[in-house]
N, C-alpha and C positions, 0 to 999 in steps of 0.2 A: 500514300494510302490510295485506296482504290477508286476509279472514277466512279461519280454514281450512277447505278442504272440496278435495273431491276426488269428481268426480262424471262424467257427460257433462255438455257444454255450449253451448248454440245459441247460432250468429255471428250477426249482424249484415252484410250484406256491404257493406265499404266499407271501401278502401286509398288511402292518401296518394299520388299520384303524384309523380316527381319533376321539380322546378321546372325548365322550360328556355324562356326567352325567345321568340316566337315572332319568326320572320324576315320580316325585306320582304320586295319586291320586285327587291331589289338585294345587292350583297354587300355594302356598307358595314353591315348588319346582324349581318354574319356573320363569326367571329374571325378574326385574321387570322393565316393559319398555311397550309402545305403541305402536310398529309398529306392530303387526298384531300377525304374527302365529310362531309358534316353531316346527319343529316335530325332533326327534329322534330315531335311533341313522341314523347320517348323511350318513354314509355309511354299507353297509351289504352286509356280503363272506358268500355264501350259495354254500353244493355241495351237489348233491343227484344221484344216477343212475338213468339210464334209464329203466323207469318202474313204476318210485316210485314218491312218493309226499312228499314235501317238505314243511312243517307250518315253519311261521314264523307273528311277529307283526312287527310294527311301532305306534309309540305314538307323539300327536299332540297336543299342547298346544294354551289356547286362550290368548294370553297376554293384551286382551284389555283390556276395564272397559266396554264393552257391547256384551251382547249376539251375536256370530257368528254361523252363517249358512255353516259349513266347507265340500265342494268337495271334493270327491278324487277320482283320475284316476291314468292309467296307460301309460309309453309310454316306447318306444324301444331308446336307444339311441347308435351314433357311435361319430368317431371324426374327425377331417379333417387332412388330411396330415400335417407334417412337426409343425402348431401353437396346434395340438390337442385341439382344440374350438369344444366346444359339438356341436350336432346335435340330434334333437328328432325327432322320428315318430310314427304314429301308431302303436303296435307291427304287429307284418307277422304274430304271433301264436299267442293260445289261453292258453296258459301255466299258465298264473299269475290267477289266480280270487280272488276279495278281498270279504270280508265277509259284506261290506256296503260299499254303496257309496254315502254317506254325515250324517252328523250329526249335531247336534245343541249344541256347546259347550258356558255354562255360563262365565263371564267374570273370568279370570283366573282361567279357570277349564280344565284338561288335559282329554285325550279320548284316549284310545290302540284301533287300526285296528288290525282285524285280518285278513292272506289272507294265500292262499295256492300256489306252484306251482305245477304241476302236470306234469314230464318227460315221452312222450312217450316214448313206449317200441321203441326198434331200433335207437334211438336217437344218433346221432354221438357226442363222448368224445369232450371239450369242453368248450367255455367261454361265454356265452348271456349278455347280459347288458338290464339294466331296471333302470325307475325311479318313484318313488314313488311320488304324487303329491297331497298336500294340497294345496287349495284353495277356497277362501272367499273376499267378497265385504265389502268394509269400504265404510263409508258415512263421510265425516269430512265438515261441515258449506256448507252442500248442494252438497261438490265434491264427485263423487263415485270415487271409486280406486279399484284394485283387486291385494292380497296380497298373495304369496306364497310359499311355503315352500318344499323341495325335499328331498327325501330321494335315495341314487344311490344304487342299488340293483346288486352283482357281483354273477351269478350264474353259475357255472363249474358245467359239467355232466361228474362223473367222468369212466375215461376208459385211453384208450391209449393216454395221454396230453403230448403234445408237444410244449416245448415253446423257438423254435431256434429264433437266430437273429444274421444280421452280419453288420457291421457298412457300410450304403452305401456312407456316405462321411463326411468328417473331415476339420477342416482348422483354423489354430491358427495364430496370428499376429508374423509374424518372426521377425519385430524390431517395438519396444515399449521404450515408453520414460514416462509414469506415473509408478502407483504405482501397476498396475494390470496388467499381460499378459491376455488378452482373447484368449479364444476356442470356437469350435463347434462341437458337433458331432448329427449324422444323424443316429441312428440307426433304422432297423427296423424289426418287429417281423413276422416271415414266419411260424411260427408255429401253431394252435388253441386255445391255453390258453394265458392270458395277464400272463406279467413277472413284475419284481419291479428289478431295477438296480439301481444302489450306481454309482455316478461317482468319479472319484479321479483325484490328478493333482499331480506334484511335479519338481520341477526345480532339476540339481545335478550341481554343485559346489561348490565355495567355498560361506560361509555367504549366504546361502541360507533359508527363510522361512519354516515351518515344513511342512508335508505332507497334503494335502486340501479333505477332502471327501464331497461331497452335500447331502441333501436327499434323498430319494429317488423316483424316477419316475418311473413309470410304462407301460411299451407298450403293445398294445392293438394287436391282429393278423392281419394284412395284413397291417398296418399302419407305415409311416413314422414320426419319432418326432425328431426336432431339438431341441438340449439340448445344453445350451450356459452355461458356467462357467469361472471360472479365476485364475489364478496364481500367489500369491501376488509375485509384484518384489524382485530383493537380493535386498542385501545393495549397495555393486558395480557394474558398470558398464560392461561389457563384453559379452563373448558367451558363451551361457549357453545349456546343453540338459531339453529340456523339455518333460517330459511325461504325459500325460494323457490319459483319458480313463473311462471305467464302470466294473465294478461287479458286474455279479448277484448275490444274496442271494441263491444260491447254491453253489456259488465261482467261478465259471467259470469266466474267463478275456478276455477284449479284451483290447489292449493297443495301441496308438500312439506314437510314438519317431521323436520328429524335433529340430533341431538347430534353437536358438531363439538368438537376438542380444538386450541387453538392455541398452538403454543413458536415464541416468537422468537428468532430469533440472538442479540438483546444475552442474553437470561434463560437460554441455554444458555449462553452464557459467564460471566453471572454466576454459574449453579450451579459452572461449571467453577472460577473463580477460591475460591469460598467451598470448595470442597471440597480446590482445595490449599494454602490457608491454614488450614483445620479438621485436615488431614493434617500439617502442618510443625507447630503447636499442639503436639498428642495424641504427636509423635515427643518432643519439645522436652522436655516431660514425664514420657514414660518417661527420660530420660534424666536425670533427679533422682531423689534423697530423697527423702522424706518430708517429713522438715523441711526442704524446701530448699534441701542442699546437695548439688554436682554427685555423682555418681557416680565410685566410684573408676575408673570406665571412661573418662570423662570428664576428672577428674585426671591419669590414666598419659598422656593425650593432652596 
């Protein structure tokens, strides 16, 4: 588990994309399914200076059984405090330009965009966010609909990149009586490049659970994100230290340490059974002598 410390701490920039096949030339690459459009790869880490231009594609598939008329734009995206729920806008700059904006893809037949970015000179070091956007109109028994497809575009200009952060608030359930202690934490990133953090958790005593890592999540610059996780319980009941906390993919730590108290359901019912067989005992007994024989109360019954 992690040492403890609780400090600022500088990123590393570098997040896992996720895995998506790339497609042919054709749709036998591409699943075989009706709802609309495909495009790939989902996500894209692009870094270039300032000065320079930046090529890259994205590839767009038509999964229907009828010719699609496919858009593509562009948009700036951020996130909201603390749920990190997208938000799109018009871009502020003219940085992206793509090489078309629409095409006529036959039914399961795939199409490569090409587009450039182009970093002003003087450009301050740094993280932009962009989205890549297919979209096209279905006709299904007279209903229109509009189907689309995103691709998230992470563009760093690279220079002096900074990606501190320092946890602005925490808070885990000090007594729990299931199978999981939960947490929270609040971190957020003060720095101009997004970071990718690991969170960890681990109880220390006795017949405790192994160590718990999550995946990983990523903070965005100036933004707050609550990040919730959990502690599987021990086996027994008592006071336990709990630790949790994040790592970044540099190693830097930030760590929380609190005194957790854990009852289990069976051990409230065991106190419940012990105490009304200690209660039927203690009655049973006023209900005698001294020397053991019943009470005339007892008797008259």
């Amino acid at each position: 588990m992690y040492t403890v410390a609780r400090t600022r701490i500088a990123y590393a920039l570098l997040l896992a994309a996720l895995f998506v096949p790339n497609l042919g030339s054709h749709a036998s690459a591409a699943p075989k399914n009706e709802n609309g459009l495909l495009i790939t790869p989902l996500r894209q880490y692009l870094k270039g200076d300032a000065g320079s231009a930046v090529p890259s594609t994205f590839t767009v598939a038509n999964l229907t059984n009828t010719p699609l008329t496919v858009a593509f734009s562009v948009k700036q995206f951020s996130v909201a405090d603390y749920t990190y729920d997208y938000t799109f806008a018009t871009p502020a700059d003219n940085w992206l330009s793509l090489s078309e904006q629409a095409a006529t893809l036959q039914p399961h037949q795939s199409h490569t965009v090409s587009y450039s970015i182009s970093i002003p000179k003087g450009s301050a070091p740094g993280s932009h966010y962009y989205t890549l956007f297919a979209s096209a109109k279905l006709t299904s028994q007279s209903v229109s609909s509009t189907v689309q497809a995103a691709d998230v575009l992470y563009l760093t200009v690279n220079g002096a990149l900074t990606s501190v952060s320092h946890l602005q608030a925490s808070s885990i359930k000090w007594i729990t009586f299931g199978s999981s202690i939960p947490f929270t934490l609040e971190p957020v990133n003060t720095g101009n490049a997004y970071s990718f953090v690991y969170v960890g958790s681990q109880l220390h005593g006795l017949f405790v659970r192994p160590p718990v890592t999550s995946v990983g999540h990523m903070l965005i610059p100036g933004k707050v994100r609550r990040i919730t996780g959990s502690i599987p319980s021990p086996v027994l009941p008592g006071v336990y230290d709990a630790q949790y906390g994040y790592k970044s993919d540099s190693g830097w730590i930030i760590q929380e340490s609190h005194l957790v108290v854990y009852i289990p359901p069976w051990f409230i019912a065991f106190l419940l059974a012990a105490f009304l067989v200690t209660g039927r005992f203690w009655r049973r007994r006023k209900r005698t002598n001294t020397d053991g024989t019943p009470t005339e109360a007892d008797t008259a019954t």
